[in-house]
C-alpha positions as CSV (number, residue, x, y, z in Angstrom):
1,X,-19.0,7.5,-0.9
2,X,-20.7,4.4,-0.1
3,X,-20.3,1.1,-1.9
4,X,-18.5,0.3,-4.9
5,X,-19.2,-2.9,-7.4
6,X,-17.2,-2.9,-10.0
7,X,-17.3,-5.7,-12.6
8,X,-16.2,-9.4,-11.2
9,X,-13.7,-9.6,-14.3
10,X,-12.0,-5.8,-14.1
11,X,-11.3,-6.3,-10.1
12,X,-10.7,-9.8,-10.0
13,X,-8.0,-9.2,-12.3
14,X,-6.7,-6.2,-10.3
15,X,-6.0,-8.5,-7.3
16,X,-4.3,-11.3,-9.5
17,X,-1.6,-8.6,-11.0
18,X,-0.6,-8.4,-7.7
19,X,0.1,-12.4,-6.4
20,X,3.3,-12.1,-8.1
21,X,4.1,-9.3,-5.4
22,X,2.3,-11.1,-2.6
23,X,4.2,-14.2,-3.6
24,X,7.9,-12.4,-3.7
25,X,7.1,-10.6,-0.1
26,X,5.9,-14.3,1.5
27,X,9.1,-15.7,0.6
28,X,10.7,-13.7,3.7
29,X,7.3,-13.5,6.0
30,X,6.9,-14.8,9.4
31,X,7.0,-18.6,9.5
32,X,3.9,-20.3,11.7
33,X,4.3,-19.9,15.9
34,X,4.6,-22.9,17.2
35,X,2.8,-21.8,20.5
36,X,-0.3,-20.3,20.4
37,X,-0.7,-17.0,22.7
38,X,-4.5,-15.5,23.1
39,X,-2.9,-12.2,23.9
40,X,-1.3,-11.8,20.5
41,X,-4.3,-12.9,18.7
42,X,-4.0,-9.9,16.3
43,X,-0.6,-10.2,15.2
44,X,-0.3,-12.3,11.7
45,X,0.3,-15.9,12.9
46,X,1.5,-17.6,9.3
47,X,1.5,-16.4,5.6
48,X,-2.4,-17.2,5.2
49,X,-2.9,-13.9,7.4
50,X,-0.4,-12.1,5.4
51,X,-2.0,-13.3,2.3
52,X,-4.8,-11.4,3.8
53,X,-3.5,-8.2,4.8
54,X,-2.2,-7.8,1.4
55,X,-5.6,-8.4,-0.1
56,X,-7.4,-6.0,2.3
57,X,-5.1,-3.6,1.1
58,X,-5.9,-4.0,-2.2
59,X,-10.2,-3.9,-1.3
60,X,-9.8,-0.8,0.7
61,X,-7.8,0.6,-2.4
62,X,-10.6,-0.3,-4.4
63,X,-13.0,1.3,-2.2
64,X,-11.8,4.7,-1.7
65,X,-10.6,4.4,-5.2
66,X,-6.7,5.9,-3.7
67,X,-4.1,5.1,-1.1
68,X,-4.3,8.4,0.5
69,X,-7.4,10.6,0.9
70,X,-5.1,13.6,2.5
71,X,-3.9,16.7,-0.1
72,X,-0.5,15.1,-0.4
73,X,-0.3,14.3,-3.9
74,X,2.1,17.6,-4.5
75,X,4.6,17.0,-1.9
76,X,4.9,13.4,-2.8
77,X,6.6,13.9,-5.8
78,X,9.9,16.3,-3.8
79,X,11.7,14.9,-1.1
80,X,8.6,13.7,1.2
81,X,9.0,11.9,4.2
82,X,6.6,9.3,5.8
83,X,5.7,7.2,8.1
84,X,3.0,4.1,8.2
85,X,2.7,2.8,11.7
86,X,0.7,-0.7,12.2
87,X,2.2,-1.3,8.1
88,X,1.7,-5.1,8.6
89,X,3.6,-6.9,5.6
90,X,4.2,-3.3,4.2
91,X,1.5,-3.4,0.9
92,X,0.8,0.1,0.7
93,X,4.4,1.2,1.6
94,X,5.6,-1.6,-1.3
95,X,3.3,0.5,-3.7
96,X,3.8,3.7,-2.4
97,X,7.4,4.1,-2.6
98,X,7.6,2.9,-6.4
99,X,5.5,4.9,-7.1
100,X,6.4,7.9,-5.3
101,X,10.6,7.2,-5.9
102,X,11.4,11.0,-5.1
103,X,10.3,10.6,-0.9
104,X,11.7,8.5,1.8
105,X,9.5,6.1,3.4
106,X,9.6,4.3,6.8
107,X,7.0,1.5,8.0
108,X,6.5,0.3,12.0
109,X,4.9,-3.0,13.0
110,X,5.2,-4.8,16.3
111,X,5.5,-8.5,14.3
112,X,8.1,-9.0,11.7
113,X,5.7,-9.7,8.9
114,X,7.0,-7.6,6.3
115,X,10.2,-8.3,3.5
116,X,13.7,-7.3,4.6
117,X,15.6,-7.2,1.0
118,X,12.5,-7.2,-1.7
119,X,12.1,-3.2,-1.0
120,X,12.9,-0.2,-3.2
121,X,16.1,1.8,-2.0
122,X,13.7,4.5,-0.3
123,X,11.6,2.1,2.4
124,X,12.7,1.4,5.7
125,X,11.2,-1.0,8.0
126,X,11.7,-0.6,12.0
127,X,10.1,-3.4,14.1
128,X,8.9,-1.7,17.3
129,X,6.0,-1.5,19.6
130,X,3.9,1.7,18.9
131,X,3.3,2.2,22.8
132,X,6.7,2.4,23.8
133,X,6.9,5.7,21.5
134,X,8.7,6.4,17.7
135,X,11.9,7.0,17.2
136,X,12.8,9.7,15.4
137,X,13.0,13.8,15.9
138,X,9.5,16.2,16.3
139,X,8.8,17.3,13.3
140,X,10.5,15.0,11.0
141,X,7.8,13.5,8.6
142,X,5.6,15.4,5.8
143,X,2.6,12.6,6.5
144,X,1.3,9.9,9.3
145,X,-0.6,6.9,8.5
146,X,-1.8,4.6,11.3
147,X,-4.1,2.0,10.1
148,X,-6.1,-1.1,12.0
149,X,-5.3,-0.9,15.5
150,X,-8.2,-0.7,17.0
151,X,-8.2,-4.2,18.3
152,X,-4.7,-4.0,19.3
153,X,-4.3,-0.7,20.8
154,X,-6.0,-0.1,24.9
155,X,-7.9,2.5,25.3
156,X,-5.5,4.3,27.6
157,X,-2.3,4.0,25.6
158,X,-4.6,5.9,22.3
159,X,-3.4,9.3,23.8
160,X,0.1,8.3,23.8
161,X,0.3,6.9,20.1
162,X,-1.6,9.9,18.7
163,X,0.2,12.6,21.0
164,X,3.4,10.9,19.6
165,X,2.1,10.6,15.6
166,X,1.4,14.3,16.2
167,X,4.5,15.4,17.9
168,X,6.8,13.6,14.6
169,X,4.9,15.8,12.4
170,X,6.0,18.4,10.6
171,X,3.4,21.7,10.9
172,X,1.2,21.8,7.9
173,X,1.7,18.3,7.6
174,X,-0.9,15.5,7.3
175,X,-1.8,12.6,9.6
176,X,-4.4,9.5,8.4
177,X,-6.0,7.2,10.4
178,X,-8.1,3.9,8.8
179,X,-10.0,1.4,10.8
180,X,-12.6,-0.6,10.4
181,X,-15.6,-0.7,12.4
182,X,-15.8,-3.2,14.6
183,X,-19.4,-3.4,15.3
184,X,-21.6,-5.4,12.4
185,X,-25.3,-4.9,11.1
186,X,-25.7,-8.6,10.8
187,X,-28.3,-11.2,11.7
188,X,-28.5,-13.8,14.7
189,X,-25.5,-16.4,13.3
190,X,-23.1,-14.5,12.4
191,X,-23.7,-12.6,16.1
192,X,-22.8,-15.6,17.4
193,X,-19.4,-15.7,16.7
194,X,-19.0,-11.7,16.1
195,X,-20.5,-10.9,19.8
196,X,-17.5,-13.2,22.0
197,X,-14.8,-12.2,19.2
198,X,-16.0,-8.2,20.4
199,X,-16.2,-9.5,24.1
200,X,-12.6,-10.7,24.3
201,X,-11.2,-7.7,22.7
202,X,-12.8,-5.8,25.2
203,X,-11.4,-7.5,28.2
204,X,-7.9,-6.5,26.7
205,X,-8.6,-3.0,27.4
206,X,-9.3,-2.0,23.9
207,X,-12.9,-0.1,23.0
208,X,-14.7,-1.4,20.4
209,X,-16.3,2.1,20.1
210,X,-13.0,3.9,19.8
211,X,-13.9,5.0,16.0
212,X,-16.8,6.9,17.0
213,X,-15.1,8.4,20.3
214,X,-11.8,9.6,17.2
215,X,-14.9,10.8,15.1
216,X,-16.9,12.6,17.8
217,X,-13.6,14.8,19.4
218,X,-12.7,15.7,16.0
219,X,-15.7,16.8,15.7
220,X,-15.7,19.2,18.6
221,X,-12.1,20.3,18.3
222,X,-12.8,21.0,14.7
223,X,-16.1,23.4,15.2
224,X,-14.1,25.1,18.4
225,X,-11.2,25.9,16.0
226,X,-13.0,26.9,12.8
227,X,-11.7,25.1,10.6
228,X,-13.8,22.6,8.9
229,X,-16.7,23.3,7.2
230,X,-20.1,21.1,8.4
231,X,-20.4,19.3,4.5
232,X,-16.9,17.8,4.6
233,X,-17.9,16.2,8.4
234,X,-19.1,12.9,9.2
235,X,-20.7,13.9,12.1
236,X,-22.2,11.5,15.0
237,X,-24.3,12.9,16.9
238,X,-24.5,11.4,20.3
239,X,-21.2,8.9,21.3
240,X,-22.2,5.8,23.4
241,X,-19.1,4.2,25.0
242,X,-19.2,0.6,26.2
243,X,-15.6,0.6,27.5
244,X,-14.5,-1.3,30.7
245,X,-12.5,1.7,32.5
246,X,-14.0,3.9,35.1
247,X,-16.4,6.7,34.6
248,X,-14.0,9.0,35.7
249,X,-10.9,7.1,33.7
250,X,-12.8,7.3,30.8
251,X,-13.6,11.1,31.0
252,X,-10.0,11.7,31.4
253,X,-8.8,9.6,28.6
254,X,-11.4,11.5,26.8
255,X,-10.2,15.2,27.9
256,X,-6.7,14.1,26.6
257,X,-8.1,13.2,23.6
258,X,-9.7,15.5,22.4
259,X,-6.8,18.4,24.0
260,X,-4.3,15.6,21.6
261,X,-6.5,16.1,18.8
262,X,-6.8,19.9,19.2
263,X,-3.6,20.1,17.5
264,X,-5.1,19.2,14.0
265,X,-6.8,21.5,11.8
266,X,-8.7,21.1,8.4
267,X,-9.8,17.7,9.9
268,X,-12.5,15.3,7.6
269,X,-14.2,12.0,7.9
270,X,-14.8,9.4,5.0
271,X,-17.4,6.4,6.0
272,X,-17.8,3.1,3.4
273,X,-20.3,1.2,3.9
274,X,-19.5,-2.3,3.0
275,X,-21.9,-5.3,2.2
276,X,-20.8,-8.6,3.1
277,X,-20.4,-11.5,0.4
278,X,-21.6,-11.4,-3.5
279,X,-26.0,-11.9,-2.9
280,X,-26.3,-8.4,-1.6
281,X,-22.6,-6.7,-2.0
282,X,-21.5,-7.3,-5.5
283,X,-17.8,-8.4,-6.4
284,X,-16.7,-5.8,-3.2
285,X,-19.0,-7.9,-0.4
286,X,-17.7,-10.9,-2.2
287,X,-13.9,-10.4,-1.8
288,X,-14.7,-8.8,2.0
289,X,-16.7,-12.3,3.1
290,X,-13.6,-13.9,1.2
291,X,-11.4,-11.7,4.2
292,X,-14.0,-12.7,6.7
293,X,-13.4,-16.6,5.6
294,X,-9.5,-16.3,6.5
295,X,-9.7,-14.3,9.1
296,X,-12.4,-16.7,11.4
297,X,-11.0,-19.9,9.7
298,X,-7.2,-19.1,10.1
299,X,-6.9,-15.8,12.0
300,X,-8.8,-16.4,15.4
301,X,-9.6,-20.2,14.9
302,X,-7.7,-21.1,18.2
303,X,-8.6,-18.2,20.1
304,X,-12.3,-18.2,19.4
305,X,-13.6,-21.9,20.6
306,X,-11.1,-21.5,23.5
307,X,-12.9,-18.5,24.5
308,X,-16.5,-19.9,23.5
309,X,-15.7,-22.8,25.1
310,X,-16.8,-25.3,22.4
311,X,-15.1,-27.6,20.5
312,X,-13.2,-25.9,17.0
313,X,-15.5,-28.4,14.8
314,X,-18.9,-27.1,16.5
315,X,-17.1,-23.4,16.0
316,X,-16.7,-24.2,11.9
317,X,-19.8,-25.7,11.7
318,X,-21.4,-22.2,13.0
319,X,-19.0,-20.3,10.8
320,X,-20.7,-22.4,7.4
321,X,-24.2,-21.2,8.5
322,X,-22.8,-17.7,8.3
323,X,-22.3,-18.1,4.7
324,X,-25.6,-19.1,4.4
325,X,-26.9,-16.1,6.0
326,X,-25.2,-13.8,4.3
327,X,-26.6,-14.4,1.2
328,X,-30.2,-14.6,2.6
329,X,-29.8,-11.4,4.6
330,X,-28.2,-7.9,3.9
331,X,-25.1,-7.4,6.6
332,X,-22.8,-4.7,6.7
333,X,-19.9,-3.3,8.3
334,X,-18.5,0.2,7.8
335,X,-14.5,1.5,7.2
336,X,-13.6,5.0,8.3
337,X,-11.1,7.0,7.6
338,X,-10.0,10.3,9.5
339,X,-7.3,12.7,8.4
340,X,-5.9,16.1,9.4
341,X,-3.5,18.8,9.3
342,X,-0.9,19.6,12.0
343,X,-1.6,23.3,13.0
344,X,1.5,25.1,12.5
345,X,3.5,27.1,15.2
């Protein structure tokens, strides 16, 4: 629990081991859109934001020190199937299916941003749009992964996407869910670009909050079904939403919810804190600022000033002073991590 800071030397040598993989997947990775489109804003653009997916990977590995937290370990090694929805350039399938040659593994992304030929034998890729449902039988896969589509996903369609992640589970199987907290603890620069990044993403629908709405019903399905025990919960006690639906939308979406989530048992919560850059968070806060960097300088650097309505030199300029206030000021973010079992039938 909490943060990690290993040597600068021991991890920084982790991440180079793997740009000879980074490298051989960006040889077949989107090439840059020639149009920009606010409305796909968190959809990899060019290989700069691949180059950063694969390096988040890699942190959050770090972090929670495994690629899975669920009690999987055992069926990995027969014939397991699984599934990674949101899988991005397909990093953690890549490593999980070498190492894990015995089970079949599939990965869905709405962009095209992962390899087509440089794949072991037992990973399939399928690009497809999560909403519109998954393609294969009830029942079919041994484990579920759904990571970082909280800024992609509305509010609304969440029911859908878990009701279906469910409903392709096998009973006594395992579904995971990682995001990453969208809300900062950070001081008055950085909020200056972080608050009308948050705002736009709420007028697509999404909620900000939805971590803490997953946490929260879990939660309460878990105590109503006895089957967690209080030390292994994360518990927050009161859930402020902030969305843009209707009272009474919103009480709905949250009734589906939590009766979608009912269908889990043994559920558990994992919170990391993370400091951000190298004065306050070690070689971890350092390599996370690093992601920060890409993400504002590359990432959302057309869809930011548009919004802020200043020019993209005035919006770099305020981005600098970030780096400055990082290291004068402690600023965090947190990653969760949910998983659960399918009850069985």
């Amino acid at each position: 629990m909490g943060n990690s800071h290993p040597s600068g030397r021991s991890f920084r040598s982790k991440l180079a081991k793997k740009k000879s993989l980074q490298k051989l997947i960006n040889s077949e990775s989107l090439k840059q859109q020639p149009i920009y489109d606010p409305s796909k804003f968190h959809l990899p653009k060019n290989d700069k934001d691949i180059d950063r997916m694969h390096e988040q990977h890699f942190l959050f590995k770090h972090i929670w020190e495994c690629n899975f937290s669920s009690p999987i370990e055992r069926i990995l090694h027969q014939p397991a199937i699984v599934l990674d929805v949101g899988c991005g350039p397909g990093t953690w399938l890549l490593e999980m299916s070498t190492t894990y040659p015995q089970s079949q593994f599939y990965g869905i992304d709405i962009a095209h941003a992962f390899p087509k030929e440089i794949k072991p034998g037992n990973l399939e890729f399928i690009q497809s749009d999560i909403t519109n449902g998954i393609k294969f039988d009830d029942d079919y896969f041994d484990f579920v992964r759904m990571s970082l589509l909280a800024t992609f996903l509305q509010e609304d369609k969440w029911v859908g996407v878990l009701r279906e992640l469910i409903r392709v589970l096998k009973p006594g199987g395992y579904i995971e869910i990682i995001e990453h907290e969208l809300q900062y603890n950070i001081g008055p620069c950085f909020s200056t670009l972080i608050t009308p990044l948050l705002n736009f993403i709420r007028s697509t629908g999404a909620n900000i909050q939805i971590v803490q709405k997953i946490d929260s019903l879990l939660t309460t399905s878990s105590s109503s079904n006895h089957h967690v025990s209080p030390s292994s919960r994360n518990v927050f006690s009161t859930l402020h939403s902030t969305n843009t639906l209707t009272n009474t939308s919103s009480h709905q979406i949250n009734q589906n919810l939590s009766n979608t989530l009912s269908k889990l048992t043994n559920t558990h919560s994992d919170t990391r804190t993370v400091l951000i850059g190298s004065a306050h968070g070690g070689q971890t806060g350092k390599v996370f600022e690093e992601l920060l960097k890409s993400y504002f300088e590359n990432t959302v650097v057309d869809l930011l000033p548009w919004y802020m309505e200043i020019s993209q030199e005035k919006y770099l300029e305020l981005w600098k002073s970030c780096h400055k206030e990082f290291k004068n000021r402690e600023s965090s973010t947190k990653l969760h991590k949910f998983w659960g079992m399918k009850i069985g039938q």
